[in-house]
C-alpha positions as CSV (number, residue, x, y, z in Angstrom):
1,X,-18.7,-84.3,-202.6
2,X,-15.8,-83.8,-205.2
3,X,-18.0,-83.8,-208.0
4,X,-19.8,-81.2,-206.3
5,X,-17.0,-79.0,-206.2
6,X,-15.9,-79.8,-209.8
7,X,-19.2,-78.6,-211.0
8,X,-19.3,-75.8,-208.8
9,X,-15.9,-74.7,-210.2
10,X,-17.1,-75.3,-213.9
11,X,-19.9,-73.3,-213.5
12,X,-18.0,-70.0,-212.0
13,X,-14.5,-70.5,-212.4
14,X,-13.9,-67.2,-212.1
15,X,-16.3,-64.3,-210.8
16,X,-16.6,-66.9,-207.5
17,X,-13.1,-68.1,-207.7
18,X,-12.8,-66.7,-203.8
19,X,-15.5,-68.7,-202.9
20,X,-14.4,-71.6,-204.4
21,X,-11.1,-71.7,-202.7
22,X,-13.3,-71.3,-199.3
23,X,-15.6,-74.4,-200.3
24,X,-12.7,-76.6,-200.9
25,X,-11.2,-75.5,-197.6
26,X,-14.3,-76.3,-195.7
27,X,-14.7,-79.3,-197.3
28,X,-11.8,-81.1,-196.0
29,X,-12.5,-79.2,-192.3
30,X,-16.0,-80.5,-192.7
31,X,-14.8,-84.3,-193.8
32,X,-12.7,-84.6,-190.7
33,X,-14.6,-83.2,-187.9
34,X,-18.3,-82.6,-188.4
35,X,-21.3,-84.5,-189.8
36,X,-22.7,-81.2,-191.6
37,X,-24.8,-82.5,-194.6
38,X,-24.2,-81.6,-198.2
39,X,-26.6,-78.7,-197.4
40,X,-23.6,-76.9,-195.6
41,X,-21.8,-76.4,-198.8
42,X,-24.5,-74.5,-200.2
43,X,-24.8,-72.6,-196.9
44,X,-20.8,-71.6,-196.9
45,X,-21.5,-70.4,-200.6
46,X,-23.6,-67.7,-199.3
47,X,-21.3,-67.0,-196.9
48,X,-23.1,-68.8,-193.6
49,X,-22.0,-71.7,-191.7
50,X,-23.5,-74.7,-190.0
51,X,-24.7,-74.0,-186.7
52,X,-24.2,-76.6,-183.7
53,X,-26.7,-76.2,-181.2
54,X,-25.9,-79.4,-179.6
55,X,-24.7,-77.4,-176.4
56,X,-28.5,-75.6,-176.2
57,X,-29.0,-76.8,-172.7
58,X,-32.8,-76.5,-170.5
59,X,-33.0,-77.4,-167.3
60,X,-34.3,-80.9,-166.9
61,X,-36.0,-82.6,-164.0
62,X,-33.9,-85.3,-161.7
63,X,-34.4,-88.8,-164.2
64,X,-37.1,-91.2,-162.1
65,X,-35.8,-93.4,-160.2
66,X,-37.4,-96.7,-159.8
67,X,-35.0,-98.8,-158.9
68,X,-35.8,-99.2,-154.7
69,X,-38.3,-101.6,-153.8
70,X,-41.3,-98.9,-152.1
71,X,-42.2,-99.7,-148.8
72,X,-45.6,-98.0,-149.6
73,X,-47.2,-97.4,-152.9
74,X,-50.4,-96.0,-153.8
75,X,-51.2,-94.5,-157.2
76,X,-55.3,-95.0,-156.5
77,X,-55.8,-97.4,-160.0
78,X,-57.3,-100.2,-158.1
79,X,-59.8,-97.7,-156.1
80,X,-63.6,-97.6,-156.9
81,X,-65.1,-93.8,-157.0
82,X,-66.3,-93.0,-153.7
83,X,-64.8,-95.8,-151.8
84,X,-63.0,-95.0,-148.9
85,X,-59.4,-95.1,-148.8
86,X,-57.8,-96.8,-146.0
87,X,-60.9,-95.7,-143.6
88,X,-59.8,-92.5,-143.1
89,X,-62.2,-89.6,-142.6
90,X,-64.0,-88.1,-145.5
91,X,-61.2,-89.8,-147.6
92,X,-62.1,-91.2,-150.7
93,X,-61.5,-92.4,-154.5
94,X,-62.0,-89.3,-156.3
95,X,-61.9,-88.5,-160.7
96,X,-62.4,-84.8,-159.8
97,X,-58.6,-84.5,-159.8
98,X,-56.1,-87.3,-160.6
99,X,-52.3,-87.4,-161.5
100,X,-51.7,-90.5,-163.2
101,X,-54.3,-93.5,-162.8
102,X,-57.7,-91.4,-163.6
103,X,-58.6,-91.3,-160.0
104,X,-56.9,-89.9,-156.4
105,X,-58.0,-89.5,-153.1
106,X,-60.2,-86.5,-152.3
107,X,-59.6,-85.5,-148.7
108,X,-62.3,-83.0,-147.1
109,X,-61.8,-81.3,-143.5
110,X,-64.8,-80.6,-141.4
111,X,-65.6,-77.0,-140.4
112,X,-68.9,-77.1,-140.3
113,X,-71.6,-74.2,-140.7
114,X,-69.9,-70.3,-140.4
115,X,-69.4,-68.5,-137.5
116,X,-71.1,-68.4,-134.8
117,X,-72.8,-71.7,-135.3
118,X,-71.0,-74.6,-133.0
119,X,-69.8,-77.0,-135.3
120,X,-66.8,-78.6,-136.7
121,X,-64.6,-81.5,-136.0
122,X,-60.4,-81.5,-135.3
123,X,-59.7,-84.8,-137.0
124,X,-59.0,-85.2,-140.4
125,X,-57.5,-87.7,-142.9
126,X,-56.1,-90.4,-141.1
127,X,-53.1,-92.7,-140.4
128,X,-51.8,-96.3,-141.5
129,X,-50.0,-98.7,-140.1
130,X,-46.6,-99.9,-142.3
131,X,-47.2,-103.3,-144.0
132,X,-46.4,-106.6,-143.0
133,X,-46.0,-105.7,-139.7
134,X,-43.1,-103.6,-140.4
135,X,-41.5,-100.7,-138.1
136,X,-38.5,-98.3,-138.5
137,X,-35.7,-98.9,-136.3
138,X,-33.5,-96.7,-135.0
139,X,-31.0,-95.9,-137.4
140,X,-32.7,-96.5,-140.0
141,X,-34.2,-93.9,-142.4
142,X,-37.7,-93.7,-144.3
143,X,-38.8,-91.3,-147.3
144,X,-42.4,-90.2,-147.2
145,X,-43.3,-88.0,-150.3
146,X,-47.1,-87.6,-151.5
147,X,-48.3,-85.4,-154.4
148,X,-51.2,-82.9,-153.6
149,X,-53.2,-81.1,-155.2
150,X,-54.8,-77.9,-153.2
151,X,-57.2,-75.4,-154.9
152,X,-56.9,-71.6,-154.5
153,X,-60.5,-72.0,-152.5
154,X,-59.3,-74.6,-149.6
155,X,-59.4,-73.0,-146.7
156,X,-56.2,-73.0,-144.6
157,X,-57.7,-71.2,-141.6
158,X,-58.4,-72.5,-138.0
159,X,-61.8,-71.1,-135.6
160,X,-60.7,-70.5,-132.6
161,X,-57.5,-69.2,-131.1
162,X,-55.7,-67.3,-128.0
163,X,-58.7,-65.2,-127.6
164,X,-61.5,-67.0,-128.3
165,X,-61.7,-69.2,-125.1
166,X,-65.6,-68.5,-124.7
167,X,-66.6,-68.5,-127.8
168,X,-64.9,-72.1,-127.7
169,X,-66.2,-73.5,-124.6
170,X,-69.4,-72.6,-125.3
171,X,-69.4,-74.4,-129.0
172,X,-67.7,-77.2,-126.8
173,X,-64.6,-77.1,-128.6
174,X,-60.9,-76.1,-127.9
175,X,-59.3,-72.7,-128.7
176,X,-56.1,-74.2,-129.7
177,X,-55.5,-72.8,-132.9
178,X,-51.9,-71.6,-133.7
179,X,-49.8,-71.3,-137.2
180,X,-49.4,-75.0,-137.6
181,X,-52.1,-77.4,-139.1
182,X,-50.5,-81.0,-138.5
183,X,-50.2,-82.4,-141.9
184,X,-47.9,-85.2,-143.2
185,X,-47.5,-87.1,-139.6
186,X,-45.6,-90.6,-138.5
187,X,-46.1,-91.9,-135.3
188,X,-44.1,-94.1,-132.9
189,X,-44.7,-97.5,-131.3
190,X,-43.8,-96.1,-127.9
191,X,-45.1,-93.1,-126.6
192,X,-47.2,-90.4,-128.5
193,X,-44.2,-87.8,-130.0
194,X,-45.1,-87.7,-133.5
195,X,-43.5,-86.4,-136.1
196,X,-44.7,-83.6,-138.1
197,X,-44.4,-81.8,-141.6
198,X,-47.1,-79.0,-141.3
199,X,-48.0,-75.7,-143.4
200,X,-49.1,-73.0,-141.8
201,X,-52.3,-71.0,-141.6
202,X,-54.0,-68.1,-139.9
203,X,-57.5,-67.8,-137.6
204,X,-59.9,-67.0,-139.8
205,X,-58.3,-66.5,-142.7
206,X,-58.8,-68.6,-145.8
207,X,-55.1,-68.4,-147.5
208,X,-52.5,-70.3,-145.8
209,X,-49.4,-68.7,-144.6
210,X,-45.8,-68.9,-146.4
211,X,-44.0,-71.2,-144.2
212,X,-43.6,-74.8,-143.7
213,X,-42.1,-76.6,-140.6
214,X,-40.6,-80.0,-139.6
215,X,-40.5,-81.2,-136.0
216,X,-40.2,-84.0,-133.9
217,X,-42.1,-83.7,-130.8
218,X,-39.6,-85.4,-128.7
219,X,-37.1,-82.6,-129.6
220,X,-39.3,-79.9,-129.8
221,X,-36.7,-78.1,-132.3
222,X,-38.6,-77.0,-135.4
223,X,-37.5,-76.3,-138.7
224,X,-39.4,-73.5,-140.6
225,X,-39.4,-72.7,-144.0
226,X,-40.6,-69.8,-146.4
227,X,-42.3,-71.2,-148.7
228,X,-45.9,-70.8,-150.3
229,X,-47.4,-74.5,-151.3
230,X,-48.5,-74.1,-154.7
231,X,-52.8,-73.6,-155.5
232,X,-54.2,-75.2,-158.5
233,X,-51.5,-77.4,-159.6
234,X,-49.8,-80.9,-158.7
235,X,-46.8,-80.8,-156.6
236,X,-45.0,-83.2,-154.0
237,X,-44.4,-83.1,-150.7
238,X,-41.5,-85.1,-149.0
239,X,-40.1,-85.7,-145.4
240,X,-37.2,-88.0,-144.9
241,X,-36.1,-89.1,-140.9
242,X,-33.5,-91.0,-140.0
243,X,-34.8,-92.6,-137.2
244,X,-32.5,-91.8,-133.6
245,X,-32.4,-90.9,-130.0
246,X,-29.3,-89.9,-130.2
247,X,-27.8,-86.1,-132.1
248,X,-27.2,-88.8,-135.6
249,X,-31.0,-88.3,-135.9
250,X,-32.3,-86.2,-139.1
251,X,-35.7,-84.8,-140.4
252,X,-35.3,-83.7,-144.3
253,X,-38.0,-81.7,-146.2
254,X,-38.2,-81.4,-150.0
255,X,-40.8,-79.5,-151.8
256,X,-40.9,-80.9,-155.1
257,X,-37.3,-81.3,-156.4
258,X,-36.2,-78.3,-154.2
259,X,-34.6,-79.2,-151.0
260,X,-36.3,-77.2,-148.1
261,X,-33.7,-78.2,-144.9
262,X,-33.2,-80.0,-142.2
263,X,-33.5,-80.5,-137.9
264,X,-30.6,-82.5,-136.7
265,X,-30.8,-84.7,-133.8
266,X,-32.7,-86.7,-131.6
267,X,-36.7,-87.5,-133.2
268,X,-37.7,-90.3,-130.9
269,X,-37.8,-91.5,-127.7
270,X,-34.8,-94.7,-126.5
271,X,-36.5,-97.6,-127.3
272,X,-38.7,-96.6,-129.9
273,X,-39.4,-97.2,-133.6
274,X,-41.9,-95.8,-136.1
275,X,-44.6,-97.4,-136.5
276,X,-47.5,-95.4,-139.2
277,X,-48.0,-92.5,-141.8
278,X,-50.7,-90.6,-142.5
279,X,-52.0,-87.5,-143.8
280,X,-53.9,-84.8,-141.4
281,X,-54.1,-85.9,-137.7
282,X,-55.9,-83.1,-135.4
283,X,-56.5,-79.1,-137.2
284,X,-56.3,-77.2,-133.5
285,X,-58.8,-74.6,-133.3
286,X,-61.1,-76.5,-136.0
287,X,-61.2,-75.8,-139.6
288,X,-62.9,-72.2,-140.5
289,X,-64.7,-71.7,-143.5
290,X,-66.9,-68.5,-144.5
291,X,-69.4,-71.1,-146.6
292,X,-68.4,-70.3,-150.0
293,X,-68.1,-73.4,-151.9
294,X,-64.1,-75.4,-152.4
295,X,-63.2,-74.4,-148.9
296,X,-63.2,-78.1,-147.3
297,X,-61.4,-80.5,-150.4
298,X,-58.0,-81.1,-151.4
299,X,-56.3,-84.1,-153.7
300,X,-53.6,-86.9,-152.9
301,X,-51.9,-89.1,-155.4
302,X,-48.9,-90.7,-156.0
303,X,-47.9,-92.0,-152.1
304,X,-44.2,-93.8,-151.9
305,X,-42.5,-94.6,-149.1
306,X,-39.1,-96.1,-148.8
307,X,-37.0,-97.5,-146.7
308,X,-33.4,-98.6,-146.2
309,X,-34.7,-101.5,-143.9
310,X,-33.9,-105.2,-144.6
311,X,-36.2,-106.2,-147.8
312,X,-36.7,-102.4,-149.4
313,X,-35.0,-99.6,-150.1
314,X,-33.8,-96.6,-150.3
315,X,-34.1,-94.1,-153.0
316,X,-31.0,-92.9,-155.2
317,X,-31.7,-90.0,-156.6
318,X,-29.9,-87.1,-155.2
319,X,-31.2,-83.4,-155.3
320,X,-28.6,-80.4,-156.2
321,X,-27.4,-80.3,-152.7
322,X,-26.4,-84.1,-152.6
323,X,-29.6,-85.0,-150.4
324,X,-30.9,-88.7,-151.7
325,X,-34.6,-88.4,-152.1
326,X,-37.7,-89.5,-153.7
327,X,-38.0,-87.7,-156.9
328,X,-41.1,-85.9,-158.0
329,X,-41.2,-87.6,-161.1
330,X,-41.1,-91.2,-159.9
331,X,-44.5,-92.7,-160.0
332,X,-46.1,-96.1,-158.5
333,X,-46.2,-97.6,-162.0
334,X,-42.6,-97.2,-162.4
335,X,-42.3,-100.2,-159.9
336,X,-44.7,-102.5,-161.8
């Protein structure tokens, strides 16, 4: 570096004399508190400085966190293409659409022919039970999250509705559509009050509405949200419950990193643990579709559950309101 400055001061000793005394300056400033190269010198000489961008900041995703034991894990590697997952209906190992392993699980409701033809079936998806016999206690809590993939063509609208009772009856089905399609679903060991993270839709209407709900149906208190699932892109999905009779009790709802809410209180009945999880359950007023192709499939990848019981555990992540969660980022092979 001297000898830098000794040429420098050989070479114009005068006509850049001011400049000179502004190198040597900056070269003891630069010796004692940056790591600017050589190259800086030259840059001062034409009257520039070194620019720190070291505080250029971009907001980041929360850091995966593998570092619970999952109660659940599915990332759909071990699946053979067009083998059914777990048994549920029109559930299978799909390539059409897959997050992480090459394959997922491609889901397909049931609506049958277009009006007026009589067909179409409620149930879709299915449920599991937890493994090795396992239950949630009460007061305990348990972290679903899935990632989904839902093209702009699914069809998010029911058949019949208030309205429609004989149009029902004489397809032999229920007119018991409303707002709500039962979605992300656990179930307890006593009695039938499940709980519930559903989207909403609309009778015979193919996009789905822009709100989505939590509720126990022991408390019949829902939570509802404004918010439009994303179309044509990966995304997660997450409902934690802390598991209660009593006002302690909590139902949580996350849409990707973003925390949705919450419903405080009671979410089962005394007595009563959880027992399952599951995706889709019972589409009141059956699936519509107008018959144009993509109205009946949607993807599933990426399903962890945790659980502060004895054994597992609980996630440690936090979103920017101080809620722990599952991040979106985390993924089964994190865990292996």
């Amino acid at each position: 570096m001297k000898v830098l400055i000794i040429r420098l001061v050989t070479f114009e000793r005068y006509k850049y004399k001011k400049y000179i005394n502004i190198i040597y300056m900056t070269f003891h400033f630069i010796k004692k508190y940056t790591l600017c190269s050589i190259f800086g010198l030259i840059i001062v000489l034409s009257l520039t400085s070194c620019v720190d961008e070291s505080n250029e900041t971009s907001e980041q995703p929360p850091a995966s966190d593998e570092s619970f034991i999952p109660l659940v894990a599915y990332d759909m590697a071990t699946g053979l293409q067009g083998d059914s997952f777990l048994g549920w209906r029109k559930s299978v190992y799909d390539d059409g659409q897959a997050l992480s392993s090459g394959k997922s699980i491609k889901i397909s409701i049931s609506p049958g022919e277009p009006l007026p033809t009589c067909s179409g079936e409620h149930r879709f998806g299915g449920k599991a039970l937890f493994p090795q016999g396992v239950v949630i206690p009460q007061g305990n809590t348990i972290w679903f999250r899935m990632m989904l993939y839902i093209p702009n063509t699914f069809s998010f609208g029911h058949k019949y509705s208030v309205g429609d009772n004989a149009e029902a009856d004489a397809c032999g089905q229920n007119a018991d559509g409303n707002r709500w399609i039962k979605w992300m679903v656990m179930s307890p060991d006593v009695g039938t009050a499940r709980i519930y993270l559903m989207p909403s839709g609309s009778r015979r209407i193919i996009e789905g509405g822009n709100e989505v709900r939590i509720i126990s149906e022991t408390l019949q208190a829902p939570g509802d949200f404004e918010i439009d699932l994303p179309r044509n892109e990966w995304f997660s999905l997450q409902v934690a419950v802390k598991v209660s009779s009593n006002e302690d009790g909590f139902i949580k709802a996350w849409l990707n990193d973003t925390f949705l809410g919450e419903v405080q209180g009671k979410n089962i009945t005394s007595g009563a643990s959880l027992k399952d999880w599951g995706l889709g359950d019972y589409w009141n007023g059956i699936p519509w579709t107008d018959g144009e192709a993509g109205r009946t499939d949607f993807w599933v990848d990426e399903i962890i559950i945790a659980s502060d019981i004895n054994g597992f555990g609980a996630p440690t992540t936090k979103d920017s309101q101080g809620n722990v969660y599952i991040a979106s980022g985390v993924r089964v092979a994190d865990f292996n």
